[in-house]
C-alpha positions as CSV (number, residue, x, y, z in Angstrom):
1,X,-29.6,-20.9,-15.7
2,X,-27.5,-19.6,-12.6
3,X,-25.4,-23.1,-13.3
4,X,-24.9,-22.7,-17.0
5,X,-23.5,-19.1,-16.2
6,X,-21.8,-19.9,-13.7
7,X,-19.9,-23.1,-15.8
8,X,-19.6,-20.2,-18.8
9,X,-17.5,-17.9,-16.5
10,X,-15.7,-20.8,-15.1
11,X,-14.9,-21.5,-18.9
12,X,-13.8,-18.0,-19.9
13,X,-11.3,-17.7,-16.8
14,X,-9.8,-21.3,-17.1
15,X,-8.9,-19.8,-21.0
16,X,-7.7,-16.5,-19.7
17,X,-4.0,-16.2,-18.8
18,X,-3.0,-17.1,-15.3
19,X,-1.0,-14.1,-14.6
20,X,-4.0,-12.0,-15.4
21,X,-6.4,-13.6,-13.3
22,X,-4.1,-13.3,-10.8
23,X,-3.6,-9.7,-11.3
24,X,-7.2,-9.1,-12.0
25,X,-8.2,-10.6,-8.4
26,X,-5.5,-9.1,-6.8
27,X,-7.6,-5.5,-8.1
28,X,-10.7,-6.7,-6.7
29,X,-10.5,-5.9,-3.4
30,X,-8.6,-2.5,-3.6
31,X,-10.7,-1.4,-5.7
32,X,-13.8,-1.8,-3.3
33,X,-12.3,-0.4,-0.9
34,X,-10.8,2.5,-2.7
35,X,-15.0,2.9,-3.8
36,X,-15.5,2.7,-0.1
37,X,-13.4,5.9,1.2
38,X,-14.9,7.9,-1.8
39,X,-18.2,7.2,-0.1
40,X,-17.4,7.1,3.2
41,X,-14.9,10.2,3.9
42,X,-17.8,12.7,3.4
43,X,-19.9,11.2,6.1
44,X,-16.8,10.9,8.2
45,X,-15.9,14.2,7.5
46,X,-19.7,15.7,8.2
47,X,-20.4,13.5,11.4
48,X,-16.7,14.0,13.2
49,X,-15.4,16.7,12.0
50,X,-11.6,17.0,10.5
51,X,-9.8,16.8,13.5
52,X,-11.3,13.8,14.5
53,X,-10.8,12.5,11.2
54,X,-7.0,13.8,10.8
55,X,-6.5,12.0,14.2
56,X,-8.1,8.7,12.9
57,X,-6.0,8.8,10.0
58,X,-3.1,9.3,12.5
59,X,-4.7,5.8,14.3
60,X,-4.9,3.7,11.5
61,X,-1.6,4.6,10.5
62,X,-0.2,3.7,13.7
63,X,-2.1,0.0,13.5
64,X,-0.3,-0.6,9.3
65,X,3.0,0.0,10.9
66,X,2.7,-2.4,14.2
67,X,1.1,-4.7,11.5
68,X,4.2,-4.5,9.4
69,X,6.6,-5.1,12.5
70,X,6.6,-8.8,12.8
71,X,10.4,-9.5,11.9
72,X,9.5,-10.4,8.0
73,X,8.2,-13.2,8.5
74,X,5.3,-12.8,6.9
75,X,6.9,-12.1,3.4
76,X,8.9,-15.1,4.3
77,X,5.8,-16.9,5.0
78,X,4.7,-16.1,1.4
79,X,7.9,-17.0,-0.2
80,X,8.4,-20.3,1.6
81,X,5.4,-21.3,0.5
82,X,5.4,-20.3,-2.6
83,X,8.2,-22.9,-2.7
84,X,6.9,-25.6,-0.7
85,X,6.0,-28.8,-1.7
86,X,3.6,-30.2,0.5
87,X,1.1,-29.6,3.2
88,X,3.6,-31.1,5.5
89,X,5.8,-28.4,4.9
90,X,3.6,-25.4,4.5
91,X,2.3,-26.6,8.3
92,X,5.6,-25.7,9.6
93,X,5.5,-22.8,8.3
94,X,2.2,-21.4,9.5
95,X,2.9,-22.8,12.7
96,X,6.1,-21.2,13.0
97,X,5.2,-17.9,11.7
98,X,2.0,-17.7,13.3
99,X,3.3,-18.9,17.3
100,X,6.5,-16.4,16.8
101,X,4.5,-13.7,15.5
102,X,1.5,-13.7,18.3
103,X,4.2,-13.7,21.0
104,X,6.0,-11.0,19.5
105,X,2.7,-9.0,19.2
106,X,2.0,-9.7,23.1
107,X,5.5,-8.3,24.6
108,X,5.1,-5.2,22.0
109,X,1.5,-4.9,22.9
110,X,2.4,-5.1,27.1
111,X,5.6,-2.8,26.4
112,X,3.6,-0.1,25.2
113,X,0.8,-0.5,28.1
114,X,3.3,1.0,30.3
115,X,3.4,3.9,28.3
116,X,1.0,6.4,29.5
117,X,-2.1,7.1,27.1
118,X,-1.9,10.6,27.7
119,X,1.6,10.7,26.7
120,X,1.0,9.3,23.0
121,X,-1.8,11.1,22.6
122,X,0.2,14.8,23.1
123,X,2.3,13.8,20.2
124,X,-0.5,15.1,18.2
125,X,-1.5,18.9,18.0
126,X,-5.6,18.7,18.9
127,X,-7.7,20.4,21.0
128,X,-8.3,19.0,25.0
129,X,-11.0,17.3,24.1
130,X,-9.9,15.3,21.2
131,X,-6.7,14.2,22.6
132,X,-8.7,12.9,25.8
133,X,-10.8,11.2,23.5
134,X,-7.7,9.7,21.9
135,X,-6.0,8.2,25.0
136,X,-9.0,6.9,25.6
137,X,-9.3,4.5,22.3
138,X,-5.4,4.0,22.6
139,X,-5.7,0.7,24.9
140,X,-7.7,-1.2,22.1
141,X,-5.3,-0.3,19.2
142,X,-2.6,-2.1,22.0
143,X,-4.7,-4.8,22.9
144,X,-5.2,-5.8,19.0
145,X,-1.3,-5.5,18.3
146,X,-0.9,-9.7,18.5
147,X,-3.9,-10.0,16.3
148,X,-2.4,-7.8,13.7
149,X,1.1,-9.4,13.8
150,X,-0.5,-12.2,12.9
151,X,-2.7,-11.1,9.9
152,X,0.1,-11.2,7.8
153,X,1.1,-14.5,8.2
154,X,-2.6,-15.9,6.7
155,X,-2.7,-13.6,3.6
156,X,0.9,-14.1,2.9
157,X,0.2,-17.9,3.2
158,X,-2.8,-17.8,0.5
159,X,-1.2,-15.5,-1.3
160,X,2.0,-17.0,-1.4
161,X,0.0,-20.4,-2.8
162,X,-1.9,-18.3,-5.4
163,X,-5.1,-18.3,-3.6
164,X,-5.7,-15.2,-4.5
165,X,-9.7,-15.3,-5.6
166,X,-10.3,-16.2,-1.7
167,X,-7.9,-13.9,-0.1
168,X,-9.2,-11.1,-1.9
169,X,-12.2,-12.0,-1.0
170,X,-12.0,-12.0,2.5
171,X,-9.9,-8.5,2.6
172,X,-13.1,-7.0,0.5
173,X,-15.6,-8.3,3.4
174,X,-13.4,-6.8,6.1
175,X,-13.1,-3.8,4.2
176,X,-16.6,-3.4,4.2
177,X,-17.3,-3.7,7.9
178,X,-14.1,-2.0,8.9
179,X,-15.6,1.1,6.8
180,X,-19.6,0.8,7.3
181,X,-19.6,-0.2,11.3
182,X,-17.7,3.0,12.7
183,X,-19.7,5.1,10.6
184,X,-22.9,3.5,11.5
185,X,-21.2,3.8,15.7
186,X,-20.6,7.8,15.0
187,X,-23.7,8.5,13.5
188,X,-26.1,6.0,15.6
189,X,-24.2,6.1,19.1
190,X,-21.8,9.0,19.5
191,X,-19.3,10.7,16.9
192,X,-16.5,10.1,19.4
193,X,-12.9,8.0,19.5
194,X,-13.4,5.9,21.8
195,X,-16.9,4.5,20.1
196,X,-15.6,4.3,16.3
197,X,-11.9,3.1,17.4
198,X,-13.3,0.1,18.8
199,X,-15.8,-0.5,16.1
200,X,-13.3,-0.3,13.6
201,X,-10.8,-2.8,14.7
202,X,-13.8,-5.2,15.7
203,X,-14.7,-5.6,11.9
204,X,-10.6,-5.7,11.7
205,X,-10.5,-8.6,13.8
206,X,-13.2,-10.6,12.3
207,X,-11.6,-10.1,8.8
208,X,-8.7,-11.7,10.5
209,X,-10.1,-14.9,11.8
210,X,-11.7,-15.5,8.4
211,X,-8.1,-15.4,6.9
212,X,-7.1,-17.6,9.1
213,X,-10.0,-20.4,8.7
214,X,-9.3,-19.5,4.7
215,X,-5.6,-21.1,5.3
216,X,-6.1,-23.5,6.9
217,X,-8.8,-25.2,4.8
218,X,-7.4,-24.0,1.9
219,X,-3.6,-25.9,2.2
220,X,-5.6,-28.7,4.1
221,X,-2.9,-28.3,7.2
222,X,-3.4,-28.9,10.9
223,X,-1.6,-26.2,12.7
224,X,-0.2,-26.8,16.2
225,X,1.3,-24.4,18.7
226,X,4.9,-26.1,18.0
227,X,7.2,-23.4,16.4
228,X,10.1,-25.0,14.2
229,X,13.2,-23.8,15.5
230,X,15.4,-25.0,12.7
231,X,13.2,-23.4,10.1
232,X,12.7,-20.6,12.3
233,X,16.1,-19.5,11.8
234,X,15.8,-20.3,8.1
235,X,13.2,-17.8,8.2
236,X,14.4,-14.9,10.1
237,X,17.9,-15.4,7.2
238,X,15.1,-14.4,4.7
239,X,13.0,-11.9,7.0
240,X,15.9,-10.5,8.5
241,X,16.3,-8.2,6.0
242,X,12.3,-7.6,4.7
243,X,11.8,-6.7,8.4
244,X,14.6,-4.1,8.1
245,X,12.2,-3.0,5.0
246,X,8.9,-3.4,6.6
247,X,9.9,-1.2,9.6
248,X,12.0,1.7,7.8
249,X,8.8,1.6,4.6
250,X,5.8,2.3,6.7
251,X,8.1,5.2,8.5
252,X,9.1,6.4,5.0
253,X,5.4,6.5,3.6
254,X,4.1,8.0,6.9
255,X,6.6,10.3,8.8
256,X,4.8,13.0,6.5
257,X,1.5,13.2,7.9
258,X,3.3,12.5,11.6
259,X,5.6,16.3,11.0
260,X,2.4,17.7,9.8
261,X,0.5,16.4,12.6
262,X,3.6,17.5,15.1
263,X,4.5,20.8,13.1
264,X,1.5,22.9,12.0
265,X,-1.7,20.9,13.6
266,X,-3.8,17.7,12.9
267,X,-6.6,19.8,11.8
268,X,-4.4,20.9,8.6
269,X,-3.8,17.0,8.5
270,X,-7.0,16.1,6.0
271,X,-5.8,19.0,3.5
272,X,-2.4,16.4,3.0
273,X,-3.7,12.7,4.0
274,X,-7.0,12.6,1.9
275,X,-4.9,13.7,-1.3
276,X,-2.3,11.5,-0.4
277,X,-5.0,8.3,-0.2
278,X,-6.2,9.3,-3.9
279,X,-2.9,9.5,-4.7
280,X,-2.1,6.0,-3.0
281,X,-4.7,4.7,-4.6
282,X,-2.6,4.3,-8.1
283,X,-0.6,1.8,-6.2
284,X,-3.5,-0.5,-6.5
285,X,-2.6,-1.7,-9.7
286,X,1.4,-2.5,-9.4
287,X,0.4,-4.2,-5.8
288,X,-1.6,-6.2,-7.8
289,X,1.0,-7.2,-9.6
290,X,3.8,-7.4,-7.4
291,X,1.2,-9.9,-5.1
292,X,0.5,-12.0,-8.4
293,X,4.1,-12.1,-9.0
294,X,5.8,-12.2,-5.8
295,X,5.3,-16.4,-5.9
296,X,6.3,-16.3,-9.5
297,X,9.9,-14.9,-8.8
298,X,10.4,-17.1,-5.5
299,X,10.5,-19.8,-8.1
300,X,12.8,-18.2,-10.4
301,X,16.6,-17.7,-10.2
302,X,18.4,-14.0,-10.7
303,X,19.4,-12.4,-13.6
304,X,18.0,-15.8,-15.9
305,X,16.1,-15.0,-19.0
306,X,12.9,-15.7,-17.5
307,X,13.2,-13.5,-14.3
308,X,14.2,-10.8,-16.8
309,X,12.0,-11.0,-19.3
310,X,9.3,-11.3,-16.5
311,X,10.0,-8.1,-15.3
312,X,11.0,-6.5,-18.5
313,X,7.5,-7.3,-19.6
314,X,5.4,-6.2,-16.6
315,X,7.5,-2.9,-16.5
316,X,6.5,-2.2,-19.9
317,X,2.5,-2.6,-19.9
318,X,2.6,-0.9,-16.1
319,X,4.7,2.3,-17.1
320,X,1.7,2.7,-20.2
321,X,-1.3,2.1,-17.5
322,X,0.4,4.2,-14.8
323,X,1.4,6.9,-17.3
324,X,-2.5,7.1,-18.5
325,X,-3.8,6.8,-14.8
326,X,-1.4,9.5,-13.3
327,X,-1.9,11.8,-16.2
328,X,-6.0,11.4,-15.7
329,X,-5.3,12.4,-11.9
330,X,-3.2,15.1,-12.2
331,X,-5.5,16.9,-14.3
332,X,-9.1,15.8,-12.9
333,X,-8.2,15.7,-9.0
334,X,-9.2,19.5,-8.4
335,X,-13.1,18.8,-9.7
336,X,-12.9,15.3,-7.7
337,X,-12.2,17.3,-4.9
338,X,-14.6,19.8,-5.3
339,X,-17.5,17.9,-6.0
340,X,-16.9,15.2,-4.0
341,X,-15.4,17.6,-0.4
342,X,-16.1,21.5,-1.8
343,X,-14.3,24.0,-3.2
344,X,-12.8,25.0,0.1
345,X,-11.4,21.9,1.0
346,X,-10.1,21.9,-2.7
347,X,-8.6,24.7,-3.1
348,X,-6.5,23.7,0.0
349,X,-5.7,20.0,-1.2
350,X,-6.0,20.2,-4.9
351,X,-2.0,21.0,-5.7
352,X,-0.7,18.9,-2.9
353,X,-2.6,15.9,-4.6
354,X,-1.2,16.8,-8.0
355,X,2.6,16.2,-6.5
356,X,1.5,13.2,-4.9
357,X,0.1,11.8,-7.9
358,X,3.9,12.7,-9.5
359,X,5.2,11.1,-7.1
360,X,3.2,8.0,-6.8
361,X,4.1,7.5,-10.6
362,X,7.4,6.6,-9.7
363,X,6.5,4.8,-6.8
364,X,4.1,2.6,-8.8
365,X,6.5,1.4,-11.1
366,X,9.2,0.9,-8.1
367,X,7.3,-1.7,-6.9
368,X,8.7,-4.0,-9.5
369,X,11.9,-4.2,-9.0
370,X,11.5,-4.7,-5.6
371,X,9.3,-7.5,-5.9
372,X,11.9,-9.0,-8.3
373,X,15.0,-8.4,-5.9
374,X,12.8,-10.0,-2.8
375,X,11.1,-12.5,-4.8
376,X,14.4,-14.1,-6.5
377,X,16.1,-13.7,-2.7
378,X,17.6,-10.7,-2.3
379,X,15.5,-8.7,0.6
380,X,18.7,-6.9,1.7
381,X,18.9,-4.8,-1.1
382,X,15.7,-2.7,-0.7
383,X,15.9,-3.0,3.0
384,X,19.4,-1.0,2.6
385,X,18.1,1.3,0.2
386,X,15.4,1.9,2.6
387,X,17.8,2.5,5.5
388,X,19.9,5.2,3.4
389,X,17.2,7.2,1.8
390,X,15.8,8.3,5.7
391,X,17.6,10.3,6.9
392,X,18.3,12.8,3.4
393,X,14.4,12.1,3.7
394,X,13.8,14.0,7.1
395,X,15.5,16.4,6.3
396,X,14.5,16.8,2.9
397,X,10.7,17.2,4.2
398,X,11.2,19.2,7.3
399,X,13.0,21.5,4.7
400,X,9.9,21.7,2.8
401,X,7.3,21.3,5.5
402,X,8.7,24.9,6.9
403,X,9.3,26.9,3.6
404,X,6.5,25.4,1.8
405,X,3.9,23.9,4.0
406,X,1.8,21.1,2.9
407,X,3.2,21.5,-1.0
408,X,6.8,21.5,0.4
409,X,5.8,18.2,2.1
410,X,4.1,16.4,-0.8
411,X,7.5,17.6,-2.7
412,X,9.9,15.7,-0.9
413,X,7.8,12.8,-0.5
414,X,7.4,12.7,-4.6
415,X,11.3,13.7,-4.8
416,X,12.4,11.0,-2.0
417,X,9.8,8.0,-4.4
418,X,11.9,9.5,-7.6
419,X,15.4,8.1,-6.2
420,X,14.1,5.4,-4.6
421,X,12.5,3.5,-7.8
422,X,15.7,5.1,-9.7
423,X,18.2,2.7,-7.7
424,X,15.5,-0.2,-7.0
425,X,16.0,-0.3,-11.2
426,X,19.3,0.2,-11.2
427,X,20.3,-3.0,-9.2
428,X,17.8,-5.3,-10.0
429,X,19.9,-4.8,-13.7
430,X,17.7,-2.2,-15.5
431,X,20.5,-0.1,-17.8
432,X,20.2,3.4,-18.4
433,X,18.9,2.3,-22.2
434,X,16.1,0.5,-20.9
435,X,15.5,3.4,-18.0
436,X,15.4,6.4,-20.7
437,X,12.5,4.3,-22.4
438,X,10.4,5.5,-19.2
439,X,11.5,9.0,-20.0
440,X,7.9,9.8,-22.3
441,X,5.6,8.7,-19.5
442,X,7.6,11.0,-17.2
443,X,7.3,13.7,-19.8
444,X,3.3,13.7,-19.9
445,X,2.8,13.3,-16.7
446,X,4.7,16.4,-15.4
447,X,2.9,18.3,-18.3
448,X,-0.2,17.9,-17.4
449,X,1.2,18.9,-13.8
450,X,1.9,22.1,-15.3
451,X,-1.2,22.2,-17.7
452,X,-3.6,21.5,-13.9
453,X,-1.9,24.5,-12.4
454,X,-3.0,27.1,-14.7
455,X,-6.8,27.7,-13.0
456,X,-9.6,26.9,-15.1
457,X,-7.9,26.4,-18.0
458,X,-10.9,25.7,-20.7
459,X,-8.5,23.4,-23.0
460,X,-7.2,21.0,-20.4
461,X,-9.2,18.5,-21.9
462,X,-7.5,19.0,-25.3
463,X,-4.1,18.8,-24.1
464,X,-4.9,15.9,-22.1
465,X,-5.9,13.9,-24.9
466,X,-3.3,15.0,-27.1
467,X,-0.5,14.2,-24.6
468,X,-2.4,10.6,-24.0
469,X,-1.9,10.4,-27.8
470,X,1.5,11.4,-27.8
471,X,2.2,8.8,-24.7
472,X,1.0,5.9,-26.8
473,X,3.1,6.9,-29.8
474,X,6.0,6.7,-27.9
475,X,5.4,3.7,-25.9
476,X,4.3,2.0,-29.4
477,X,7.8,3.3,-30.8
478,X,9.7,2.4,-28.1
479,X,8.0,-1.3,-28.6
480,X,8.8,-1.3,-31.8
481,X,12.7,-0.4,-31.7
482,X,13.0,-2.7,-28.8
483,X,14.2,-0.8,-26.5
484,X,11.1,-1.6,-23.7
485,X,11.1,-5.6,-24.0
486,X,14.5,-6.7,-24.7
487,X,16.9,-6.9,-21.7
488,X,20.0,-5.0,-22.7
């Protein structure tokens, strides 16, 4: 019986549509884990308290961003072998990447060891107690540095050959521990830093030597400890530029929570970073597709009719998914909130979620163009764009940060995502008449902004159904007249 299922579903996904397999994997494992900090922040919350908890999500920002820093090379990883044609040659590459990378990792990891503990940890406004405990699970974040220079290099590998059912996979297990283990450490052994720090990147690590194995024995290569110079350089002329991106993108998406952090205390932290994760959380879809497309464009050419009509088409259905998600968050966040962390917490969070969510709209459907520009070989462009939107960017939030607070913060973040997916669209060859047909999702999701503000407003539910309506009548006009799928 299990094997005559099991054949069925085999049948049923061999008939569905690559692209959507693809896409539908690629949801798998953000959705579990997006399950996972609904679950898990409470108990968190209860067992360390928010400071603890603002200064974790201070941690584990700090280990994306060292993650991120390896040069681009593991985008350039994905994209090479998206384009290889052989186990020969993906080989070189993981060897390349993968030797480069480590070593890299090691002189960042031994640079920072000189750095006092104490030091990094009074960048952060906490009490005595909790920056102590900080500096004290700072030397294992720098000690697993190499490891996560390298992690890159084996999802970007499976990825970039469409094995995307395993990767997935993996990242879902590792999700799991990386969640479950320091919660099980605070609550069995000691609610404490240094105890869940460690605990944490240990289910990290082991996530990452599963990767590994998984690329290896899926490409069928024999990695050696013998980098390719020649395609080395090759590399860095495609990384180059992605690394620009990698390093200025984590700063944009997390220089917020570090002002707040700096400016007005980590324990006001939580109000902004658990808002922004919901809010993050609509990303999951567009990464999904940008991962299941990234080795589609590597194999296209710029500005053909494929490439376009590629992207012409995903912008399309995305803009009427994110349109209905955003406008579904925007109005139900404050009861999430209030069920799921109190009415206290929500009345705190609950508007600073709602710009967020704004702003993640547009940052959704950025995602896109950029993987078209990078994917048909063009990195430099976002990594420019990138460059010049920081510094109107600092300002722009320190600006809000002190004549707003936290809403002034999640306002220029949501302002600074507006412009940046406005010129991603604008040179990857979007026209203004294709642009303006994004104009209705815009429209609903900023009214049921406005409709969410107005407290305990008995027809919200109304309205939001009516403007859902309205969303799909435009989308289904704009279909119709052409003005969504053709490229002009």
């Amino acid at each position: 019986m299990v094997a005559a299922l099991r054949a069925r579903l085999g049948a049923l996904a061999g008939r569905a549509p690559s692209s959507v397999r693809d896409v539908a994997w690629n949801l798998s494992g953000p959705v579990v884990t997006t399950v996972l900090l609904f679950v898990t922040a409470p108990a968190y919350i209860g067992s360390i308290g928010l400071e603890r908890y603002g200064v974790m999500a201070v941690i584990w920002v700090l280990l994306g961003y060292f993650g991120f820093l390896d040069l681009g090379l593991s985008r350039a990883a994905a994209n090479f072998a998206a384009r290889a044609e052989g186990p020969a040659e993906i080989e070189r590459i993981f060897s390349t990447t993968v030797v480069f990378n480590a070593l890299l990792g090691a002189v960042g990891a031994g640079a920072l060891m000189a750095v006092p503990a104490g030091l990094i940890a009074g960048l952060v406004q906490a009490s005595p107690e909790v920056r102590a405990e900080m500096a004290a699970s700072l030397p294992w974040l720098i000690g697993f540095i190499p490891l996560a220079m390298v992690s890159g290099i084996f999802t970007g590998i499976l990825e970039g050959r469409r094995r995307f059912a395993l990767s997935n996979m993996i990242q879902t297990l590792g999700a799991v521990v990386f969640q479950g283990t320091p919660l099980l450490a605070a609550l069995l052994v000691a609610p404490r830093l240094e105890v869940i720090v460690p605990c944490a990147l240990l289910g990290r690590g082991l996530a990452i030597a599963a990767s590994a194995v998984a690329a290896v024995r899926a490409t069928g290569i024999r990695p050696s400890l013998r980098p390719d110079l020649r395609l080395l350089r090759r590399l860095f002329a495609f990384g180059g530029w992605v690394s620009l991106s990698s390093v200025i993108s984590p700063v944009l998406t997390s220089l917020d929570q570090f002002l707040i952090a700096s400016g007005i205390g980590v324990r006001n932290l939580p109000f902004f970073s658990v808002p922004n994760s919901i809010a993050q959380r609509m990303n999951i879809l567009p990464q999904a597709m940008f991962r299941a497309l990234y080795p589609r464009f590597a194999r296209m050419r710029a500005g053909d009719q494929e490439s376009s009509d590629t992207l012409g088409t995903s912008v399309a259905i995305l803009s009427l998914l994110l349109t209905a998600i955003a406008s579904a968050g925007v109005l139900l966040i404050g009861p999430l909130l209030t069920v799921w962390l109190g009415a206290a917490f929500a009345a705190e969070a609950s508007t600073v979620g709602r710009i967020l969510l704004l702003g993640a709209w547009f940052n959704g459907l950025a995602i896109l163009p950029f993987v078209y520009l990078e994917g048909t070989g063009r990195p430099h462009i976002p990594a420019l764009l990138h460059l010049a939107e920081l510094p109107p960017y600092v300002g722009a939030l320190l600006l809000g940060l002190h004549l707003f607070g936290l809403e002034g913060a999640a306002a220029a973040a949501a302002l600074r995502m507006a412009v940046d997916a406005v010129l991603l669209f604008a040179f990857a060859g979007y026209r203004w008449r294709r642009l303006a047909a994004l104009l209705p999702g815009l429209a609903i999701v900023s009214a049921c902004l406005a409709v969410a503000e107005v407290p305990g407003a008995p027809w919200r539910i109304a309205v939001a159904l009516l403007l859902a309506a309205v969303a799909v009548a435009a989308w289904a006009y704009l279909v119709r007249k052409r003005l969504v799928l053709t490229r002009g």
